[in-house]
TORPA-4810 file (N, C-alpha, C, O; in nm, 3 decimals):
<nodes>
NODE_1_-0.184_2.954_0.822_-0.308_2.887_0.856_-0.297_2.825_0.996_-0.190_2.802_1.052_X
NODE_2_-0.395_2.805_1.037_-0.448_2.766_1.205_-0.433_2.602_1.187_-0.446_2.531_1.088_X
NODE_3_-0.394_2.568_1.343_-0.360_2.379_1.313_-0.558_2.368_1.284_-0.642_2.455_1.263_X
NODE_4_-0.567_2.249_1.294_-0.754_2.221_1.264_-0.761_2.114_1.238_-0.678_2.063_1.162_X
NODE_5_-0.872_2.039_1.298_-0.957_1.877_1.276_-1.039_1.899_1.156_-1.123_1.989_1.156_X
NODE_6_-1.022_1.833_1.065_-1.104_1.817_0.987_-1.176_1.724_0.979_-1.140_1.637_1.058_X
NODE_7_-1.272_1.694_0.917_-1.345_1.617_0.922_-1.427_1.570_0.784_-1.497_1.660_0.738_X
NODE_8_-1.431_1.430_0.704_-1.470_1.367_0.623_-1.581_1.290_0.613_-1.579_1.172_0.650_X
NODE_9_-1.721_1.365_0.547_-1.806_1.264_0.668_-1.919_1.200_0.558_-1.993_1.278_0.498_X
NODE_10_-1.929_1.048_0.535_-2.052_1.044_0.431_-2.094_0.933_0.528_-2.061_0.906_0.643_X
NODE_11_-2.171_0.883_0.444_-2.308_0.801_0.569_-2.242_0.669_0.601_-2.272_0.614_0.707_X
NODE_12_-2.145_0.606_0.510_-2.071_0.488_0.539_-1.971_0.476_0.663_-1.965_0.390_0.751_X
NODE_13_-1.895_0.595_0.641_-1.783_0.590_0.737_-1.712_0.757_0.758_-1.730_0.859_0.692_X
NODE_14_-1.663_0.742_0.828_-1.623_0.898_0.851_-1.404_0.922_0.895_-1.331_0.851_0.964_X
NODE_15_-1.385_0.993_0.850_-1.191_1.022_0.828_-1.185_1.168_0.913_-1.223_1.279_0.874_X
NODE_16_-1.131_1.132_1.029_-1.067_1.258_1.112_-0.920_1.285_1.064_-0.822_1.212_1.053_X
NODE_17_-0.939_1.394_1.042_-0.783_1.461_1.027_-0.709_1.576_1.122_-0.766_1.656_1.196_X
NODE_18_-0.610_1.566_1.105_-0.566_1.667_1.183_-0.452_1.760_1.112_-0.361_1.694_1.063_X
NODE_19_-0.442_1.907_1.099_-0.393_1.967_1.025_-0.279_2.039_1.080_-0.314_2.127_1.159_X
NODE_20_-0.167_2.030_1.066_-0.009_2.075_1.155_0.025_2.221_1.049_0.107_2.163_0.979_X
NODE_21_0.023_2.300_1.016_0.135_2.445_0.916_0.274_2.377_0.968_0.303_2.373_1.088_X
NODE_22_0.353_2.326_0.868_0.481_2.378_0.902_0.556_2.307_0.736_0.493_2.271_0.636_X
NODE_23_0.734_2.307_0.765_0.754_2.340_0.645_0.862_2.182_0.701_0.982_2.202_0.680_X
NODE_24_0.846_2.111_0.733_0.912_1.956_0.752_0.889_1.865_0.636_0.818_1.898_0.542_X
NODE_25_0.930_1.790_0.643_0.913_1.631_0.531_0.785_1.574_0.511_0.714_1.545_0.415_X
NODE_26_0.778_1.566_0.676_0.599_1.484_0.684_0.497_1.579_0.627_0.515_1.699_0.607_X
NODE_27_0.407_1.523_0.609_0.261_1.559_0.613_0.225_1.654_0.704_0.241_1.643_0.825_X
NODE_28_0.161_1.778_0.627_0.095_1.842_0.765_-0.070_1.809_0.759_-0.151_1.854_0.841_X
NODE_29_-0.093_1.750_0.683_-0.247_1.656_0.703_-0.251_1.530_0.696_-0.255_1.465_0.592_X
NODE_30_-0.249_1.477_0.835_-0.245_1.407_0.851_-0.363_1.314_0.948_-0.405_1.361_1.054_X
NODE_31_-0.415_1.166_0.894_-0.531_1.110_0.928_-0.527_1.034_1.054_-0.429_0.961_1.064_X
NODE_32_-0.578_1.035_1.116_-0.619_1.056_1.299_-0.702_0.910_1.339_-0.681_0.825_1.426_X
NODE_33_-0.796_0.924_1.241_-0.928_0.811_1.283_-1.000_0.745_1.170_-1.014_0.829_1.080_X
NODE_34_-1.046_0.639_1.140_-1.133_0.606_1.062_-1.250_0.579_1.172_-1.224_0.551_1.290_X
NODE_35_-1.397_0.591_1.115_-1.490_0.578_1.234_-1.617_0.449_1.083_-1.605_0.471_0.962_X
NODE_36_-1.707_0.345_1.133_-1.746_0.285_1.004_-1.866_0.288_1.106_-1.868_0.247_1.222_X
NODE_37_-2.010_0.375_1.000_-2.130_0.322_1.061_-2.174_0.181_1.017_-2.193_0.147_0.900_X
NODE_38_-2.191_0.085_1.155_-2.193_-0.038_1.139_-2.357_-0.075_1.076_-2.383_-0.188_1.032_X
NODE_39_-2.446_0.022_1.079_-2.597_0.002_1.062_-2.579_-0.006_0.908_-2.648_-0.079_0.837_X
NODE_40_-2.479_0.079_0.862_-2.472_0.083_0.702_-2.444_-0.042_0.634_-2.485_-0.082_0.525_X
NODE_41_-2.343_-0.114_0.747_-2.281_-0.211_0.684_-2.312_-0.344_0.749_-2.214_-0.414_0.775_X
NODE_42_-2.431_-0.392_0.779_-2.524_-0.455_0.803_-2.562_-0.516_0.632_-2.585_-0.433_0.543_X
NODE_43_-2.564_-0.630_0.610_-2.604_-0.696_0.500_-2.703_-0.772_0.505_-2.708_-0.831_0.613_X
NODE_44_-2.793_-0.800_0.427_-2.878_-0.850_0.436_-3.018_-0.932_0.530_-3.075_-1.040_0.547_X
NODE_45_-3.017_-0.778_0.574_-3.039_-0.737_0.722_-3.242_-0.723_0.640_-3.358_-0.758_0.665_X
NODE_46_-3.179_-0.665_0.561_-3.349_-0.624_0.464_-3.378_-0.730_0.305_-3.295_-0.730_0.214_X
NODE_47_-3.438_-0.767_0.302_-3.460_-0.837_0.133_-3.438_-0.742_0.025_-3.453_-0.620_0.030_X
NODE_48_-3.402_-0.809_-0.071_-3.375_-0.716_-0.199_-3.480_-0.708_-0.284_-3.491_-0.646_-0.390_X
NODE_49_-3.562_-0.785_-0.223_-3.725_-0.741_-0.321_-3.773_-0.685_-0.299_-3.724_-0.645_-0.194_X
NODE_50_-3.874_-0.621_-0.321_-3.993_-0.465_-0.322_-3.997_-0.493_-0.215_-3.999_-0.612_-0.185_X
NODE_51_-4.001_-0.371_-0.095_-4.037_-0.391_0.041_-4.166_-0.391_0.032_-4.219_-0.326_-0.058_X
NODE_52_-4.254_-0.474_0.135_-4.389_-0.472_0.130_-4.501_-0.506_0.090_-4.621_-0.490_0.113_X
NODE_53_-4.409_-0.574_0.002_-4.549_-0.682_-0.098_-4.587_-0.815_-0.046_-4.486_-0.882_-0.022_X
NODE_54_-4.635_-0.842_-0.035_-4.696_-0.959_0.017_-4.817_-1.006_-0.047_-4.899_-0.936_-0.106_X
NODE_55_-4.822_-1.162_-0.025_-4.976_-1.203_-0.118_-5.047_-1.271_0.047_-4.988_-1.319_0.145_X
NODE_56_-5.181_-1.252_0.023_-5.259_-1.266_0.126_-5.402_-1.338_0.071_-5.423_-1.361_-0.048_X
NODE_57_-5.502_-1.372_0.188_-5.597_-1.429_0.147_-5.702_-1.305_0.051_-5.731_-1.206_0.119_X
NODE_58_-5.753_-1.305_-0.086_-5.773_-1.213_-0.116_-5.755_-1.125_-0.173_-5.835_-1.032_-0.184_X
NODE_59_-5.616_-1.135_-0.237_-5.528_-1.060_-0.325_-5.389_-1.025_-0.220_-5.366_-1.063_-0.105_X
NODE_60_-5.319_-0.944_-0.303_-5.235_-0.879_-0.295_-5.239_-0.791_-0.150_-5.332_-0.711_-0.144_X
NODE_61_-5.139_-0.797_-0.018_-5.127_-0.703_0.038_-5.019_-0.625_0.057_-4.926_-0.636_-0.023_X
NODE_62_-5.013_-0.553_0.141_-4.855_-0.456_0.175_-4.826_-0.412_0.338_-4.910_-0.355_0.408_X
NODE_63_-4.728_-0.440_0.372_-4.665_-0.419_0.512_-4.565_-0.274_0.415_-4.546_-0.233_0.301_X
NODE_64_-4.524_-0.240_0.577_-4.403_-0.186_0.548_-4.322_-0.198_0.681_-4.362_-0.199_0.798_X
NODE_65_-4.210_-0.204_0.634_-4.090_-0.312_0.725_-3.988_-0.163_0.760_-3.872_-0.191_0.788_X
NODE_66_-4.019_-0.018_0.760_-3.989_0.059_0.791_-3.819_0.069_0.758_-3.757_0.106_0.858_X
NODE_67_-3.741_0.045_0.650_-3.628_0.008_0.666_-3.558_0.162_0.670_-3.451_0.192_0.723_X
NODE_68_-3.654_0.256_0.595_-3.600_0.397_0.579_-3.611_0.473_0.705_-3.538_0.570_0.724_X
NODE_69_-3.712_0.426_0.806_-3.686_0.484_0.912_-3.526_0.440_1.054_-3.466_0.486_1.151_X
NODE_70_-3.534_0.319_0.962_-3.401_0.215_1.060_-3.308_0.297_1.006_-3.257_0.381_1.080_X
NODE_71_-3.270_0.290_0.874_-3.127_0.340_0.823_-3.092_0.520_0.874_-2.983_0.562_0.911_X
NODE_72_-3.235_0.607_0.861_-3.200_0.751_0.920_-3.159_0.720_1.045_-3.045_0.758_1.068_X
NODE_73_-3.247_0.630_1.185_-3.147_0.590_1.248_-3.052_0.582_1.298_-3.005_0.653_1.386_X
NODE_74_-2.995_0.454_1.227_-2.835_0.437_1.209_-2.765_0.551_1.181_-2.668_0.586_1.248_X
NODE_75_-2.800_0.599_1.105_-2.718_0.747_1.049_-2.674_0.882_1.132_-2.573_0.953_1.133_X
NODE_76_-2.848_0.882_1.228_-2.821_0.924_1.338_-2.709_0.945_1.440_-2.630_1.032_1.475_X
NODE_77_-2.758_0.764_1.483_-2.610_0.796_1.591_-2.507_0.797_1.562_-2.431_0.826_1.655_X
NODE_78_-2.443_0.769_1.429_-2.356_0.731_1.370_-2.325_0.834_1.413_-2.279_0.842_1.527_X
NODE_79_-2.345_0.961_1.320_-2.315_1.131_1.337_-2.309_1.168_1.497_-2.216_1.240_1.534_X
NODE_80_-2.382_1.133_1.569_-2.374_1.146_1.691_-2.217_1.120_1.745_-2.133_1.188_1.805_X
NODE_81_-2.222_1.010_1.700_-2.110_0.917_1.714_-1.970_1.016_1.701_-1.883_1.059_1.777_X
NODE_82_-2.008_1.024_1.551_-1.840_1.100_1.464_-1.833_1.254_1.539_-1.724_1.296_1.575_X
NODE_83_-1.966_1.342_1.562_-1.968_1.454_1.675_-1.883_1.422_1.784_-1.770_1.471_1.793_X
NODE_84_-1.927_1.350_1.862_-1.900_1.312_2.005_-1.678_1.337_1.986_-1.610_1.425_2.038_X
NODE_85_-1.632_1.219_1.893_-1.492_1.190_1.876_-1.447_1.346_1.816_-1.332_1.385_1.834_X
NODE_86_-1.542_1.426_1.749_-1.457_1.523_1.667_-1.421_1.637_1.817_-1.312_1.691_1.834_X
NODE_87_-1.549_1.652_1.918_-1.547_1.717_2.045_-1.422_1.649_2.110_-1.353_1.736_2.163_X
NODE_88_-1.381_1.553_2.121_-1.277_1.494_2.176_-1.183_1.529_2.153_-1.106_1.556_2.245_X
NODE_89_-1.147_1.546_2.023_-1.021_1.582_1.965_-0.970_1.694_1.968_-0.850_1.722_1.980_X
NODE_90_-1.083_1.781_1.952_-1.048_1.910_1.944_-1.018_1.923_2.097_-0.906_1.970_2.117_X
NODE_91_-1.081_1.897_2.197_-1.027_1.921_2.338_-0.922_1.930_2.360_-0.850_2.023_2.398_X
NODE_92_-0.898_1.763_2.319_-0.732_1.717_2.404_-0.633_1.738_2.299_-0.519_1.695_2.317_X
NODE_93_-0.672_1.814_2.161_-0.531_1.865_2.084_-0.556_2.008_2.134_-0.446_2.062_2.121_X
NODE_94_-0.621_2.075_2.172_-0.632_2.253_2.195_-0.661_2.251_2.017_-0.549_2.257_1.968_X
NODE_95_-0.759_2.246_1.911_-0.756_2.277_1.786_-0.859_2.394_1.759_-0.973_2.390_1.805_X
NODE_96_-0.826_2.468_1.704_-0.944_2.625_1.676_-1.042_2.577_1.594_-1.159_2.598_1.628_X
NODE_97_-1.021_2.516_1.494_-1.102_2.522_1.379_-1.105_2.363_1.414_-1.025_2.287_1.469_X
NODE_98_-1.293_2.338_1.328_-1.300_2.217_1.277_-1.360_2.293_1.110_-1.441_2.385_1.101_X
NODE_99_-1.298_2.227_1.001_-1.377_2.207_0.900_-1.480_2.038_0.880_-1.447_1.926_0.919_X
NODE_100_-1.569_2.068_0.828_-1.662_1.934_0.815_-1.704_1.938_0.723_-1.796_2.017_0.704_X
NODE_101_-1.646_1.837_0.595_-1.714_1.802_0.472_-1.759_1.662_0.480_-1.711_1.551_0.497_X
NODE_102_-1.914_1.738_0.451_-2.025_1.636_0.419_-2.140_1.673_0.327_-2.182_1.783_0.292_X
NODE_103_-2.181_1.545_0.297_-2.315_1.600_0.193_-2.400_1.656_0.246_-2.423_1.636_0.366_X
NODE_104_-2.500_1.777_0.142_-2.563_1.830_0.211_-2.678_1.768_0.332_-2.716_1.824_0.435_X
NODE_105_-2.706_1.664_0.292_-2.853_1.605_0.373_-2.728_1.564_0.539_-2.726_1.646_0.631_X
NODE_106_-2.677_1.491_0.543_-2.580_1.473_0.658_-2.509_1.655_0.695_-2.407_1.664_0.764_X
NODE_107_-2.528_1.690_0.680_-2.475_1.869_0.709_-2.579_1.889_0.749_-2.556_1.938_0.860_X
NODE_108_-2.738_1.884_0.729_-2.804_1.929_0.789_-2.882_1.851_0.888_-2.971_1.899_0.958_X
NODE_109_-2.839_1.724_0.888_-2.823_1.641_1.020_-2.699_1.659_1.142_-2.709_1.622_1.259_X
NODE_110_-2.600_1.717_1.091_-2.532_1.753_1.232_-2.592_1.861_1.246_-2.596_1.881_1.367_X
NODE_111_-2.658_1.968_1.174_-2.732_2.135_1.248_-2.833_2.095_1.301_-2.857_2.166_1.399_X
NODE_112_-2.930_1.992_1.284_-2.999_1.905_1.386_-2.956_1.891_1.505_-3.005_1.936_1.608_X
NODE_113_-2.885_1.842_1.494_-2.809_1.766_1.637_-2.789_1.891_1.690_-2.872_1.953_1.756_X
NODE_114_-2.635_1.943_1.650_-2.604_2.071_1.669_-2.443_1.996_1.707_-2.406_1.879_1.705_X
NODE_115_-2.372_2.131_1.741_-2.229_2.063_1.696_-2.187_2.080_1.872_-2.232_2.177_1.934_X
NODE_116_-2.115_1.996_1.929_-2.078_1.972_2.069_-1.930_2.019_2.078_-1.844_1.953_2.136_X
NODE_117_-1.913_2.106_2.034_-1.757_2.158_2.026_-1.750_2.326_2.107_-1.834_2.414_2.092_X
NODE_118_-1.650_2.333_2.177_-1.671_2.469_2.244_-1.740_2.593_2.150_-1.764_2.594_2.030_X
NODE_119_-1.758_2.684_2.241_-1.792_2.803_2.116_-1.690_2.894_2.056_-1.697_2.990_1.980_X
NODE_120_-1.604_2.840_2.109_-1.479_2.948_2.040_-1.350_2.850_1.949_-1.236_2.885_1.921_X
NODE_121_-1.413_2.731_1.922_-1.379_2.646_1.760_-1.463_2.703_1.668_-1.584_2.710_1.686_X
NODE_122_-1.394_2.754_1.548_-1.438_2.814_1.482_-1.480_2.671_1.386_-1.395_2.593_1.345_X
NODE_123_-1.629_2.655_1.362_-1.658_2.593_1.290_-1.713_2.562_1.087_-1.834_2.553_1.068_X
NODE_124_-1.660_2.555_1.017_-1.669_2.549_0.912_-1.747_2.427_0.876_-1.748_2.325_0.944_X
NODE_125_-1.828_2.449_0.735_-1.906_2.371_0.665_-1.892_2.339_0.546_-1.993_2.385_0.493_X
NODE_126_-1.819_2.277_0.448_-1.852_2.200_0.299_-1.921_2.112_0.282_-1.921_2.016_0.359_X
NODE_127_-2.014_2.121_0.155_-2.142_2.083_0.140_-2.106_1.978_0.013_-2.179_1.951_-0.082_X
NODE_128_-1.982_1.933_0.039_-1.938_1.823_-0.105_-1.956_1.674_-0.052_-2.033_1.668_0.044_X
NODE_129_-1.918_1.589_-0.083_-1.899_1.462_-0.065_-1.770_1.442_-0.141_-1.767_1.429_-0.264_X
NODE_130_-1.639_1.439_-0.046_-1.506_1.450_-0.057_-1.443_1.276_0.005_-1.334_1.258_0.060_X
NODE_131_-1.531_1.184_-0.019_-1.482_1.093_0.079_-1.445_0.996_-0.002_-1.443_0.881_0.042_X
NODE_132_-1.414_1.017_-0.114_-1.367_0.952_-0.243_-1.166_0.984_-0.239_-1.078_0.905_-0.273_X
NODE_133_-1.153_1.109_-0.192_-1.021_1.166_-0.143_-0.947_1.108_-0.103_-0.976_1.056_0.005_X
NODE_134_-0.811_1.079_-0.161_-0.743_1.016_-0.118_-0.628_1.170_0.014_-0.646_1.281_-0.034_X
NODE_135_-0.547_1.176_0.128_-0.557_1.272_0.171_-0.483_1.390_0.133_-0.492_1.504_0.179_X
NODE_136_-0.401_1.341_0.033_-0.293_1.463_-0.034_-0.384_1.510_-0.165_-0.326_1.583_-0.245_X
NODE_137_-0.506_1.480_-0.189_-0.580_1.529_-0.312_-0.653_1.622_-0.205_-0.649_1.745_-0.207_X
NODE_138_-0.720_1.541_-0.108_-0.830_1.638_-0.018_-0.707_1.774_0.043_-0.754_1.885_0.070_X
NODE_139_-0.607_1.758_0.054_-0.537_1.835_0.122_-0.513_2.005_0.042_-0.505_2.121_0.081_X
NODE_140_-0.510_1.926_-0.102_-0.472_2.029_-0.216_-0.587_2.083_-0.255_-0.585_2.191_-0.312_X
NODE_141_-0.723_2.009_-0.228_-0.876_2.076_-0.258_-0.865_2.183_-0.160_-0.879_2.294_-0.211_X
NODE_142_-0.835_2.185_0.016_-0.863_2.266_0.113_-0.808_2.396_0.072_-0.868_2.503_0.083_X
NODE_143_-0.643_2.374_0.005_-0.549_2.464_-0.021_-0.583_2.560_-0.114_-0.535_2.672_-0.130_X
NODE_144_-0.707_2.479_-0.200_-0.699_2.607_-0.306_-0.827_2.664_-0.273_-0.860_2.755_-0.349_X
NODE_145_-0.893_2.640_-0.197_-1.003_2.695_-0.140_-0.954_2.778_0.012_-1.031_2.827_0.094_X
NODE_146_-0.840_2.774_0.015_-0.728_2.903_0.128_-0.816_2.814_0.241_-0.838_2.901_0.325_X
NODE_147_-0.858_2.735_0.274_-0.870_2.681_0.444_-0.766_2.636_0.453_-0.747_2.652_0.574_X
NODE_148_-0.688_2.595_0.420_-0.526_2.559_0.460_-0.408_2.557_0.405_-0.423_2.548_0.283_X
NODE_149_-0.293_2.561_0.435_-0.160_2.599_0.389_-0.131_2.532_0.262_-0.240_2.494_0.220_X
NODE_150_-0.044_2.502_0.185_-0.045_2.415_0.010_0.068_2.346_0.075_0.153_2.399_0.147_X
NODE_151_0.056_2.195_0.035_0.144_2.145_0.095_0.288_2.172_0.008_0.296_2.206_-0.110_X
NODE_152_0.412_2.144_0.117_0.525_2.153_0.068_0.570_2.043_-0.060_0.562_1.923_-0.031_X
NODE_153_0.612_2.076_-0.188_0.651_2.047_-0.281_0.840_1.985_-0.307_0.929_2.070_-0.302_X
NODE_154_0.860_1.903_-0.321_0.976_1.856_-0.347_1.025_1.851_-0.512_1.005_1.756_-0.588_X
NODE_155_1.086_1.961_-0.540_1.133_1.989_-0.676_1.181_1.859_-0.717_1.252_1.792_-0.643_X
NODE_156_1.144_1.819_-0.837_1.189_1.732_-0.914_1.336_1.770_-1.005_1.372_1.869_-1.069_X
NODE_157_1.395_1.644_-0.974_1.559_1.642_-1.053_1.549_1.540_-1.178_1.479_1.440_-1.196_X
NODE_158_1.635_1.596_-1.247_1.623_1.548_-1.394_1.722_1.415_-1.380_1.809_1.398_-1.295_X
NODE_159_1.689_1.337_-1.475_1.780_1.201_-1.448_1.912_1.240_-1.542_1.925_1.294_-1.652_X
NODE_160_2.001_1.187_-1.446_2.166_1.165_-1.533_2.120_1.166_-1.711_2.175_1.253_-1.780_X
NODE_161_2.013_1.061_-1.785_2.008_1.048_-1.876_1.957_1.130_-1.954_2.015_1.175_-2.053_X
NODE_162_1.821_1.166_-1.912_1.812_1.306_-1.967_1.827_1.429_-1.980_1.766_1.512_-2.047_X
NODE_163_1.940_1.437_-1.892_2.095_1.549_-1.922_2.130_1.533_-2.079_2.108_1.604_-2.176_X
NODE_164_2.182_1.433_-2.064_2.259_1.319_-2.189_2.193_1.408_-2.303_2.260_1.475_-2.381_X
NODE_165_2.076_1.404_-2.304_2.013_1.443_-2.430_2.013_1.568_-2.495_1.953_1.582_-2.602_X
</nodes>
C-alpha cells in the first residue's frame, strides 16, 4: 500500500492522519492533527427554547434568528479550513492518496467546495462517520476494506503459569 493522509471528518472536529507501510514497532497510522470547529463549540450562543416565538401586541409572533443558516456557515469554513491543512500536508509530505471519511451531507460539502489537492493525489471518499474511532480500530476498518496495509501483530506468549497447567 501507498504512504496517504487520511482524513476524519464530522462537523465537530476533524483527525489528520498520516499512513507509513512498513514492518517496525511503531504505528504505521499515525495522527498528525486535531483541527475543532469553534462555531460548533460555541455555547449558548442560541436559546434552548423554540426559536422564534415571541409574544407581541396582539397575539403571538415569530422571528427567525437564522441559527441554521449560521451553523451551515460555520461548517463551511470549518471544511474549508480542514481542506486548506489536508492540501498542506499532502504537499510538504509528497503523499499520493488522501482518503476522507465523512458523513454523507459533509462529503458533499467538500464536492461543493471542491478538493484543493493536486490532480495527481489520488483522492478517495467514505461516506461513514468513523470519528468515534479510536486509531488502531480506524486503522483495522481501512485494512479490511484493502485501502491500507493490516497492521503488524505481536504474537502473544503464554504465561509461565499457564504452561503449569
Amino acid at each position: 500500500m501507498k504512504r496517504a493522509c487520511i482524513v476524519v471528518l464530522d462537523a465537530a472536529h476533524a483527525r489528520l492522519f498520516s499512513y507509513q507501510p512498513h514492518d517496525g514497532p511503531e504505528p504505521a497510522l499515525r495522527e498528525e492533527l486535531e483541527l475543532v470547529n469553534e462555531g460548533r463549540r460555541e455555547r449558548g450562543k442560541f436559546s434552548d427554547s423554540k426559536p422564534g416565538n415571541r409574544w407581541q401586541d396582539g397575539g403571538r409572533g415569530s422571528t427567525d434568528d437564522h441559527r441554521n443558516a449560521q451553523i451551515a456557515d460555520h461548517d463551511e469554513k470549518f471544511v474549508k479550513r480542514v481542506l486548506g491543512e489536508v492540501a498542506h500536508q499532502v504537499q510538504d509530505r509528497g503523499l499520493p492518496d488522501v482518503i476522507l471519511i465523512a458523513s454523507p451531507k459533509l462529503l458533499g460539502m467538500v464536492r461543493s467546495i471542491g478538493h484543493p489537492v493536486r490532480k495527481d493525489v489520488a483522492f478517495i471518499e467514505i461516506a461513514q462517520d468513523l470519528s468515534w474511532m479510536t486509531p488502531s480500530r480506524l486503522h483495522d476498518h481501512l485494512a479490511e476494506r484493502n485501502l491500507i496495509g493490516a497492521r503488524a501483530r505481536v504474537p502473544l506468549q503464554s504465561s509461565p503459569r499457564a504452561r503449569s497447567r
